[in-house]
C-alpha positions in Angstrom: -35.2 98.6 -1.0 -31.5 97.9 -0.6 -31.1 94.6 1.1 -28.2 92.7 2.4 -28.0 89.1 2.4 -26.6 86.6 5.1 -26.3 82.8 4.7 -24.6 79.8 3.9 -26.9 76.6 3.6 -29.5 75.4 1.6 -32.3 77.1 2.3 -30.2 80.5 2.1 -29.1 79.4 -1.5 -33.4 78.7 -2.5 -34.2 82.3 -0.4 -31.4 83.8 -2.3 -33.0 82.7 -5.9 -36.1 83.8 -5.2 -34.8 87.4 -4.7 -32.7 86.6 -8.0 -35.9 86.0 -9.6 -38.3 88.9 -8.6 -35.4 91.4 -9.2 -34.6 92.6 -5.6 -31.9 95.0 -5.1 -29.6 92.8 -3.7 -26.3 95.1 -2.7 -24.2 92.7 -1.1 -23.8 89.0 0.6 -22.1 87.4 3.3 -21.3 83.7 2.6 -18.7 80.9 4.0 -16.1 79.4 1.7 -16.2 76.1 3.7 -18.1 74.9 6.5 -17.9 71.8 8.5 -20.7 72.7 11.0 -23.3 72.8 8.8 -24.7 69.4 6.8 -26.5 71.3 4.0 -23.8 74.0 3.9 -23.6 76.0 0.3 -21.6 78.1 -0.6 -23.3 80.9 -2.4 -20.4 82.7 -4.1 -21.3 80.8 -7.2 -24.4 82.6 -7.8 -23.1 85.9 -6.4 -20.4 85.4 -9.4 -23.2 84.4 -11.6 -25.7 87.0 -11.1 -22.6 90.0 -10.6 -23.5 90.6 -6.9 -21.4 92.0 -4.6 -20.1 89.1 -1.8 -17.2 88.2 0.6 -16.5 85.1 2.4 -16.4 85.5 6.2 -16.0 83.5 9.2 -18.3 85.8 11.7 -20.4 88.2 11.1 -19.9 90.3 13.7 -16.1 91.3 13.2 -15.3 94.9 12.4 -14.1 94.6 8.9 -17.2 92.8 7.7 -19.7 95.6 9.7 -17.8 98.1 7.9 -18.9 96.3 4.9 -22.2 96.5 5.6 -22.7 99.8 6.2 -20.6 100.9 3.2 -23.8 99.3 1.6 -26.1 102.2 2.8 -28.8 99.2 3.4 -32.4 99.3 4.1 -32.8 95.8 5.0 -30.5 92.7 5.7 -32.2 88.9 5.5 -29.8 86.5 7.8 -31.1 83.2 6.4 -29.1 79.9 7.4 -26.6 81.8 9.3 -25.6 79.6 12.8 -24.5 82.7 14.3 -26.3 85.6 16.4 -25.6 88.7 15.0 -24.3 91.8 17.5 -26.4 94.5 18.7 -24.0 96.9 16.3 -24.7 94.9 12.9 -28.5 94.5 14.1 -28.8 98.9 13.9 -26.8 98.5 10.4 -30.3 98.3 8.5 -33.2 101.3 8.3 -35.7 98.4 8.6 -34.0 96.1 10.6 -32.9 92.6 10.3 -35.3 89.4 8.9 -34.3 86.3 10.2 -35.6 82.3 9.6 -36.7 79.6 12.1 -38.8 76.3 10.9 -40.7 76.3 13.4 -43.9 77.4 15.5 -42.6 80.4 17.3 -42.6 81.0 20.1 -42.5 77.1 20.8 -39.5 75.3 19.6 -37.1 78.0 19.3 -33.2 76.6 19.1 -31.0 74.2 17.5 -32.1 71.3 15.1 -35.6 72.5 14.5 -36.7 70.4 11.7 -35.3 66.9 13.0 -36.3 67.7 17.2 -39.7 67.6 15.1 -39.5 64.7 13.6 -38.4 62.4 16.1 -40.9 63.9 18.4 -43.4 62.6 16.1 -44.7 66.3 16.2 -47.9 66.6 13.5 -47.4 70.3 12.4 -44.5 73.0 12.0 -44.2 76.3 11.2 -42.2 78.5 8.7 -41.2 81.6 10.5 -40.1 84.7 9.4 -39.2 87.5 12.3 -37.2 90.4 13.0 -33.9 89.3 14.8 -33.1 91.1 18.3 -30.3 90.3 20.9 -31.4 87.0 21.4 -31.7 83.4 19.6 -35.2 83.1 17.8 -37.3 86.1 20.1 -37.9 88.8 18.2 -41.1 89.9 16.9 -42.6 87.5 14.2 -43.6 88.9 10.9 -44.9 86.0 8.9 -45.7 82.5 10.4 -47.6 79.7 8.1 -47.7 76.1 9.7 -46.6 73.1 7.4 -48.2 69.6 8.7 -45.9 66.6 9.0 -47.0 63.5 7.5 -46.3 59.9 8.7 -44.4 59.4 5.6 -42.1 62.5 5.6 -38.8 62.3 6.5 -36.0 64.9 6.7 -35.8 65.4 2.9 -39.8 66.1 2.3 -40.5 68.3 5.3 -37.4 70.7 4.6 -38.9 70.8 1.0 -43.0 71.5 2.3 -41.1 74.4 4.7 -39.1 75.8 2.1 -41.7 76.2 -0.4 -43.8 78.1 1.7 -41.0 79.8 3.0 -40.2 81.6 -0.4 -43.4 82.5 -1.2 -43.6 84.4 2.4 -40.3 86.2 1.9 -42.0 87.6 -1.1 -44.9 88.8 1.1 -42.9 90.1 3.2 -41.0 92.1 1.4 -44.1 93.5 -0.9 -45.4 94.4 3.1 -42.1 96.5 3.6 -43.0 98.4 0.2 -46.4 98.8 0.8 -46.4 99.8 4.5 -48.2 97.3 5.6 -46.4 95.1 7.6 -47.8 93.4 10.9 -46.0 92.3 13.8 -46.3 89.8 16.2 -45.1 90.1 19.9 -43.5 87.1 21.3 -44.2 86.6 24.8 -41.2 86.0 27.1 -43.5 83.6 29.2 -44.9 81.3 26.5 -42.9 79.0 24.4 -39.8 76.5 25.1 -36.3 76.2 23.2 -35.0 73.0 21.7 -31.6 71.9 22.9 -28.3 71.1 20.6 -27.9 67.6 19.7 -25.1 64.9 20.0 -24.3 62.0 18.5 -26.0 59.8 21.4 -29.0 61.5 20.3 -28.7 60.1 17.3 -28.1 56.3 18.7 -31.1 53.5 18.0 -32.0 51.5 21.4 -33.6 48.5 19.8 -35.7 48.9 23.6 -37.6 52.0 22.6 -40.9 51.6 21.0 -41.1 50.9 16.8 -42.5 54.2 16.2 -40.0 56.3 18.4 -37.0 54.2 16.4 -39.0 55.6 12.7 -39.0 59.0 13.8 -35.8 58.9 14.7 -34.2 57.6 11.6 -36.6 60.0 9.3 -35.6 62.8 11.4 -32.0 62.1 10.7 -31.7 60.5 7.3 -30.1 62.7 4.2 -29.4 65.2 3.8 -28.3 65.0 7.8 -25.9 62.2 9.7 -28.1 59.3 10.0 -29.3 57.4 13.1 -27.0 54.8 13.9 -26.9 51.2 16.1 -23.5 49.9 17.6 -23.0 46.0 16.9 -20.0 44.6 18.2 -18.3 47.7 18.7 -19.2 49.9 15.3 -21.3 52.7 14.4 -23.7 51.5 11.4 -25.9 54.4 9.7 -29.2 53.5 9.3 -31.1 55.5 6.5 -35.0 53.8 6.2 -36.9 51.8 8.0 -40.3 50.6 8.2 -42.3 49.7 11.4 -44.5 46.4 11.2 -47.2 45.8 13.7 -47.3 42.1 13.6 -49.0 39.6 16.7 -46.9 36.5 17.4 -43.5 38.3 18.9 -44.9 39.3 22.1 -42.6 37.0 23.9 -39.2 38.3 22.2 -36.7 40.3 23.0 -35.9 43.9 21.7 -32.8 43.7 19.1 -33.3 39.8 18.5 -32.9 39.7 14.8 -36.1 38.0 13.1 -35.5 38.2 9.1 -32.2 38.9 7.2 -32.9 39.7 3.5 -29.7 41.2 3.0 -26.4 42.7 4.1 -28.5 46.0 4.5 -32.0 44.8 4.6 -33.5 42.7 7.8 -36.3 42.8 10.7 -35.6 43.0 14.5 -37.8 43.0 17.3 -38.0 46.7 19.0 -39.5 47.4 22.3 -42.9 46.6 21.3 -43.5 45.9 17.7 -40.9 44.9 14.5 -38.9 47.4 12.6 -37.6 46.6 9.2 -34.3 48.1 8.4 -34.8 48.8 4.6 -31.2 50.7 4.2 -28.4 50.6 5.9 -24.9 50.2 5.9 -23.7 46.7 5.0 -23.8 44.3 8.3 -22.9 40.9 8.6 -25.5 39.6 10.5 -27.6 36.1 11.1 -31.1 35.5 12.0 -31.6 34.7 15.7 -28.7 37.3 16.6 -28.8 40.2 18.8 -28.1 43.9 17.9 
């Protein structure tokens, strides 16, 4: 099976190893050079170099050059994993088989932009890892392999994209042995059933010492490396906040959310949220005095 590969982030880079390592026939890649949209962006011409596969650096898919590319490939399949792009109707009938593509999530729910950190600071308990043949539209098409991951109180951004991705590989693998064999099930996606998660913006990312302890958690796990970080404005500046801890402590019933309780440190101290304390365990450095307000 001749297969095509698009993608230009991390998970592309661990989906393109694992073909690496079972010896697919890999006839040609579509990577970036540089990408400022993407925070886990990779470039994968290093392994392309590496491994002697075929590979050009592109800015869209979908231009006429890089179609003619493809199709001087004579592929069978193309896998668009980590590409922030949709791919035409004309690349889409490139492929004999079609075109695979990759959402973290529980499709047909949750379809859209920021998958893995609209979960985490919806304090959802599961995800899925989705694998589904792309159509005309953004995360519709019909799903061929979908496995859910749970999300533990104590994962942040870093652990869940490392639970999804290792059963991710492992169904690309399936998936592809399913092509071979014949055997391949598919999965309708109901137009009426499902929602899509919106893009977010930096005020998304802003910490309201008013909202409730755990909704302030989720939202700094959700956004901690290798994304932006949540972030508080004191006296006019943006500070990144990278951990924090929620403490469910009687006795601070009577003060105010964002009155500072404890300082241990230029990047360590507790404040009152809307209902119980959060302790900021790292952030960056703030000059700050118990009894202030954030």
């Amino acid at each position: 099976m001749r297969i095509f590969f698009i993608g230009c982030v991390k998970s592309s880079e661990l989906f393109l190893k694992k073909l690496i390592e079972i010896d697919a026939e890999i006839v040609g890649v579509i990577t970036k050079e540089e990408s400022k949209f993407n925070s886990d962006f990779v470039n994968l011409g290093y392994i392309c170099k590496k491994y002697g596969i075929d590979y050009r650096f592109v800015k869209s898919v979908n231009e006429d050059s890089v179609k003619k590319y493809i199709k001087s490939k004579n592929v069978d399949l193309i896998l668009c994993l980590g590409w922030s792009q949709l791919l035409d109707s004309e690349v889409l009938a490139i492929p004999k088989l079609g075109c695979i593509g990759f959402h973290p999530a529980e499709l047909p729910y949750n379809r859209g932009r920021h998958p893995l950190i609209w979960a985490l600071t919806l304090g959802l308990s599961r995800t899925a890892s989705t694998l589904f043949l792309m159509d005309a539209s953004a995360d519709t098409g019909k799903i061929v392999s979908q496995k859910y991951v749970s999300i533990d109180y104590l994962d942040d951004a870093s652990s869940l994209y490392d639970k999804l991705m290792h059963i991710a590989v492992v169904q690309l693998v399936e998936v592809l042995e399913d092509f071979d064999n014949n055997t391949l099930k598919l999965i309708e996606q109901s137009p009426n059933i499902g929602n899509s998660w919106r893009k977010r913006g930096k005020d998304d990312g802003r910490i309201d010492w008013r909202m409730s302890s755990n909704s302030i958690y989720n939202l700094v796990r959700a956004l901690t490396k290798p994304y932006v970080g949540a972030h508080f404005v004191f006296e006019g500046k943006d500070y990144k906040v990278w951990k924090v801890k929620e403490i469910k402590q009687s006795g601070y019933e009577n003060i105010e959310p964002g009155k500072v309780i404890k300082v241990s440190s230029c990047s360590n101290f507790t404040i009152k949220a809307g209902d119980n304390l959060i302790e900021v365990l790292d952030c960056d450095e703030i000059n700050i005095k118990v009894g202030a307000y954030l």
